[in-house]
SENUKOL-347518 format. One record per residue (C-alpha): residue number from 0; x, y, z. Coordinates in Angstrom, 3 decimals. Example, Ala and Ser with C-alpha at 12.3 -4.5 7.8 and 13.67 -1.06 7.14 Angstrom:
# SENUKOL-347518
     k         c1         c2         c3
     0     12.300     -4.500      7.800
     1     13.670     -1.060      7.140
This chain:
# SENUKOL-347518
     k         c1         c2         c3
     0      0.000      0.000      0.000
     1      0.914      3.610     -0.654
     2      0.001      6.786      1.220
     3     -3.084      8.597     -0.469
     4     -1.605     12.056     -0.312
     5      2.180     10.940     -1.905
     6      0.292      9.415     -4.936
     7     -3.009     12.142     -5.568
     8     -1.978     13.142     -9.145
     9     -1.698      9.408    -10.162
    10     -4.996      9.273     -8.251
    11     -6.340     12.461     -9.661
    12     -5.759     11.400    -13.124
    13     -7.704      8.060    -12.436
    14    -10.930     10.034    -11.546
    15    -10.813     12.532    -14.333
    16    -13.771     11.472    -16.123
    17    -15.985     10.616    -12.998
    18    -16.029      8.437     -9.944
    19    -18.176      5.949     -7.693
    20    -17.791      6.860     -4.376
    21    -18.392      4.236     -2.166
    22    -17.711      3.866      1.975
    23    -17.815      2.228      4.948
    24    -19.394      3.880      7.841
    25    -17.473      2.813     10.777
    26    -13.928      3.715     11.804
    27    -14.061      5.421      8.070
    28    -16.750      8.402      8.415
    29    -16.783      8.482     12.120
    30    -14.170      7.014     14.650
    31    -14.569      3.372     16.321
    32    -16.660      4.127     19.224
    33    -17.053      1.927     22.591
    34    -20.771      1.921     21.894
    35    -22.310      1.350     17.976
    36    -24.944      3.772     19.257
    37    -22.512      6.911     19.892
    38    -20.930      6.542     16.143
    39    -22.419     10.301     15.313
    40    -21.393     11.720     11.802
    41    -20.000     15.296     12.987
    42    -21.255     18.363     11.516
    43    -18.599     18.898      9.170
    44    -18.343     15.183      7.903
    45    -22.098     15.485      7.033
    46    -21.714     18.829      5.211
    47    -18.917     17.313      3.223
    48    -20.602     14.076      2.632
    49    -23.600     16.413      1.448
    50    -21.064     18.259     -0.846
    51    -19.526     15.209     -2.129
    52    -22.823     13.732     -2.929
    53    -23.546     17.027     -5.211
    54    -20.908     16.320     -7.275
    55    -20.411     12.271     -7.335
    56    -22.476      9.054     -7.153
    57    -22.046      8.180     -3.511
    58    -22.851      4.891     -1.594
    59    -22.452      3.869      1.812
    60    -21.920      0.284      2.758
    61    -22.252     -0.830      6.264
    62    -22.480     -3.779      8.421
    63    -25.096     -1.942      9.967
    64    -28.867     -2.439      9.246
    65    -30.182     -0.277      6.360
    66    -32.390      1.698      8.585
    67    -29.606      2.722     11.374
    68    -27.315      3.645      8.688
    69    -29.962      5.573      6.197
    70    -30.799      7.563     10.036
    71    -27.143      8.356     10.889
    72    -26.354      9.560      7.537
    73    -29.567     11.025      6.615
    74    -29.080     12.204      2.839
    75    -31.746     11.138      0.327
    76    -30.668     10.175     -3.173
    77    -27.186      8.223     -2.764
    78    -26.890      4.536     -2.339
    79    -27.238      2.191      0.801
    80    -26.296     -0.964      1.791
    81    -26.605     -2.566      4.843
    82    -25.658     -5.993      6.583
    83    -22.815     -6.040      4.598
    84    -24.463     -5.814      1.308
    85    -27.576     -8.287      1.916
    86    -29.819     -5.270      1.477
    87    -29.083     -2.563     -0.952
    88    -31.556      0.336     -2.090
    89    -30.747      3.642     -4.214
    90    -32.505      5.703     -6.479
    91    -35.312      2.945     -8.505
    92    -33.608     -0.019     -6.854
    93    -33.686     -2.444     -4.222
    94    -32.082     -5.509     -3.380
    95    -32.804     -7.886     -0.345
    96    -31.312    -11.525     -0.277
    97    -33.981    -13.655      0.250
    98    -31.901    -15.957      1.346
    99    -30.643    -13.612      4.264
   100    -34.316    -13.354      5.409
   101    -35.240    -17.206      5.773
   102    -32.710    -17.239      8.286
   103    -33.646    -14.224     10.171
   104    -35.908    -16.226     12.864
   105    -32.751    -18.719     13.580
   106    -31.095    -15.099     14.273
   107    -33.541    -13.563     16.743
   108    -33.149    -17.148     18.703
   109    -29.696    -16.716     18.471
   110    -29.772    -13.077     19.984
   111    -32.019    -14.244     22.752
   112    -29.994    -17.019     24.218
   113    -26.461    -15.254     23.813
   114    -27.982    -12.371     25.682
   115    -28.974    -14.658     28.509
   116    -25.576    -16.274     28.508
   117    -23.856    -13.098     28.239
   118    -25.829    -11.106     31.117
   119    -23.266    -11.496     33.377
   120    -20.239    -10.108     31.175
   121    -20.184     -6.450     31.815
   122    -19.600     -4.597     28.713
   123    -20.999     -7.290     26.048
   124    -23.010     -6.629     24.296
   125    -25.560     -8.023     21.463
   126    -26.423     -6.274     18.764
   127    -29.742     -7.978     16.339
   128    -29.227     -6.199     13.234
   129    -32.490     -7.738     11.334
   130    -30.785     -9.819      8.648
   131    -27.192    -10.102     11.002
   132    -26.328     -9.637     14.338
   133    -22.873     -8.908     16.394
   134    -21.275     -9.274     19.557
   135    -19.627     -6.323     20.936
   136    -16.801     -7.109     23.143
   137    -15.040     -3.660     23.261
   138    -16.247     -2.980     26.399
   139    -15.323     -6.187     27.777
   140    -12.728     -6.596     30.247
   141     -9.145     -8.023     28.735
   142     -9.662    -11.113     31.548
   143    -13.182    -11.711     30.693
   144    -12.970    -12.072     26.876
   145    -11.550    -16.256     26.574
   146    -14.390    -16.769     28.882
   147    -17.234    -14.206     26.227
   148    -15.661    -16.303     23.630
   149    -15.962    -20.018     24.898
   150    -20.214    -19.379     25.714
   151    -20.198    -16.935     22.176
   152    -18.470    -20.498     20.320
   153    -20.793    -22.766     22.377
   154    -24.066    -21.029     21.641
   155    -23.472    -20.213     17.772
   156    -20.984    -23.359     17.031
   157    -24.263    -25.636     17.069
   158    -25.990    -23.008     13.787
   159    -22.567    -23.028     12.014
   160    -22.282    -27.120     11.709
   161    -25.276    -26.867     10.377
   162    -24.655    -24.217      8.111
   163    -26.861    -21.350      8.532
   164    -24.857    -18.925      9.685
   165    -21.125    -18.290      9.677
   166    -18.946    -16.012     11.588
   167    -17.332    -13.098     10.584
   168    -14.475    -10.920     13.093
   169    -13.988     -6.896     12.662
   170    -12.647     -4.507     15.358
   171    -13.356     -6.231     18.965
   172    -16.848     -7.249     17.386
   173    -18.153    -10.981     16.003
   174    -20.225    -10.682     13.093
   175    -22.984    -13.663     12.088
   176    -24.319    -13.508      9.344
   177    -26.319    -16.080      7.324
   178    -24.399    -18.625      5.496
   179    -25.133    -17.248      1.996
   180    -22.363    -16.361     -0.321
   181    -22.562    -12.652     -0.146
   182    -20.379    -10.469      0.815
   183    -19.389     -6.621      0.660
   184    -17.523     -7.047     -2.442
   185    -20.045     -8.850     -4.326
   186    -22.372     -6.015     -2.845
   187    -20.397     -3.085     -4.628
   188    -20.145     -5.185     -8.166
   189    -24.121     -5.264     -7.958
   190    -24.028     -1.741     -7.458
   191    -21.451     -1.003    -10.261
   192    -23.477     -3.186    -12.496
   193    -26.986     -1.175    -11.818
   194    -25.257      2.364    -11.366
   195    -22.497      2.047    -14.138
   196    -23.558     -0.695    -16.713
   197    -20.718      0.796    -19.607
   198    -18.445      0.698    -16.925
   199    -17.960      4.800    -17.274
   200    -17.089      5.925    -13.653
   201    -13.912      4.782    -11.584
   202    -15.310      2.957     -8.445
   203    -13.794      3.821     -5.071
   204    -13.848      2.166     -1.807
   205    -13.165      3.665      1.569
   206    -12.852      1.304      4.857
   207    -11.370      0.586      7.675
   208    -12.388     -2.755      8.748
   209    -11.584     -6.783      7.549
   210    -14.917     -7.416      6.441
   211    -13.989     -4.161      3.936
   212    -11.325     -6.530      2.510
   213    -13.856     -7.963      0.069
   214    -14.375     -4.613     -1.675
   215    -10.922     -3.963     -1.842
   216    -10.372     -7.249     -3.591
   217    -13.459     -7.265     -6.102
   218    -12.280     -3.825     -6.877
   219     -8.497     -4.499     -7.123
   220     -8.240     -4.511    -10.797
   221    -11.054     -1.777    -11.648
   222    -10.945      0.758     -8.999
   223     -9.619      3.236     -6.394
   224     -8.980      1.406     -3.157
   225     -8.633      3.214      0.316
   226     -7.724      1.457      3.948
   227     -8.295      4.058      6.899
   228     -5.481      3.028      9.211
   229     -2.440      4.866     11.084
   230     -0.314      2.057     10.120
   231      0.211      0.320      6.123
   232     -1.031     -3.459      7.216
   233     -1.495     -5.650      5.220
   234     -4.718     -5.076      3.110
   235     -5.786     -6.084     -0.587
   236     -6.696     -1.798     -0.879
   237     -3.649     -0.043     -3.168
   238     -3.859      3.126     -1.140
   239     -4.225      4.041      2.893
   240     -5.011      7.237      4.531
   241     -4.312      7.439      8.494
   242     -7.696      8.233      9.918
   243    -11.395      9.746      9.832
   244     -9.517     13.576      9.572
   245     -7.768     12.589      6.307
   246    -10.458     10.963      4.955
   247    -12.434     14.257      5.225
   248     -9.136     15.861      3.794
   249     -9.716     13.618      0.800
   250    -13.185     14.820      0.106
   251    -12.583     18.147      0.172
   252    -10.024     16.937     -2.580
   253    -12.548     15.447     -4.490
   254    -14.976     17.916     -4.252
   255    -11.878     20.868     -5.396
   256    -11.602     18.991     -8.549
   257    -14.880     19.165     -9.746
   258    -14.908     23.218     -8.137
């Protein structure tokens, strides 16, 4: 990976004739959090999200459900996607994985019994997403987590053997999600595909997270890839940028070169 800024006019010259903007919500428009609840867009990300949006197709794909993430960022006529993709909706389309909602009642029994096992673990906590869930451990103490993991493994190990969900690890959180072959990167080709059928605007992706590392890859070859992290890990995205102030920094970039 390179650093963003040290490489703009190769990256400028990429996006001449018109870009996809597409990005993760978490830890890329708003810092990680202790609480999923308290991940606020501030004033002047949503003013430059609105800005950006004026000038560029503009999608945001979360792990979050499609509701929560439509509230927090609150601008009509771009792109959603939430759950990682299993629902997507935009201006005259929808998608919803009809798969992902047969196994939506397995996930609300899920939810119920690893919030009775996980009562007594102060800071856990259990998130039902509609068509995924997550455990939140962030808040968990460093001594308590084997023991959060051994009853989290117990309770879902059972719906994994027999393969309706699978399991899914981001920053201090486990995601489940139905076992259907779907994925964030097969979520941003589907939006390519309806948004940009000739294939006329450079896609770029923006994340933080692993479960962004699908969009990096199915993007590798076509488009503008961007991990949000302090340090260059190791990540299938070409470029990085250090945090949530530089990604603003790159959209008032953007937004300069269609000014």
């Amino acid at each position: 990976m390179e650093y963003l800024f040290n490489r703009w006019e190769e990256v400028e010259r990429a996006l001449a004739s018109g870009a996809l903007l597409l990005l993760d919500y978490d830890g890329t428009l708003t810092p990680i959090v202790e609480r999923p609840e308290l991940a606020i867009l501030s004033p002047d990300m949503k003013e430059l999200l609105k800005r950006v949006s004026q000038h560029y197709t503009l999608g945001i794909i979360s792990g979050r459900s499609i509701a929560d993430v439509k509230r927090l960022v609150g601008l009509e006529g771009i792109y959603y996607a939430g759950n990682h993709g299993f629902k997507i909706i935009g201006p005259g389309v929808e998608l919803v994985k009809p798969e992902a909602e047969r196994a939506r009642p397995n996930l609300v029994k899920l939810c119920e019994e690893l919030r009775k096992k996980l009562d007594n673990i102060k800071g856990a906590i259990v998130e039902d997403k509609g068509l995924t869930a997550s455990v939140h451990y962030r808040l968990v103490a460093e001594e308590e987590f084997e023991y959060l993991k051994k009853i989290f493994e117990k309770v879902v190990g059972p719906h994994i053997d027999s393969g309706v969900v699978k399991i899914t690890h981001g920053k201090k959180v486990f995601e489940i999600r139905p076992n259907v072959e779907w994925d964030k990167g097969k979520a941003v080709r589907w939006i390519c595909g309806v948004v940009d059928p000739k294939r006329e605007l450079k896609p770029i992706y923006v994340g933080d997270d692993q479960t962004d590392e699908d969009a990096f890859s199915a993007l590798k070859e076509k488009g503008v890839t961007i991990l949000v992290s302090e340090e260059p890990i190791e990540s299938n995205a070409k470029y990085f940028v250090k945090n949530v102030d530089e990604v603003k920094t790159f959209f008032e970039k953007l937004i300069n070169m269609r000014a």
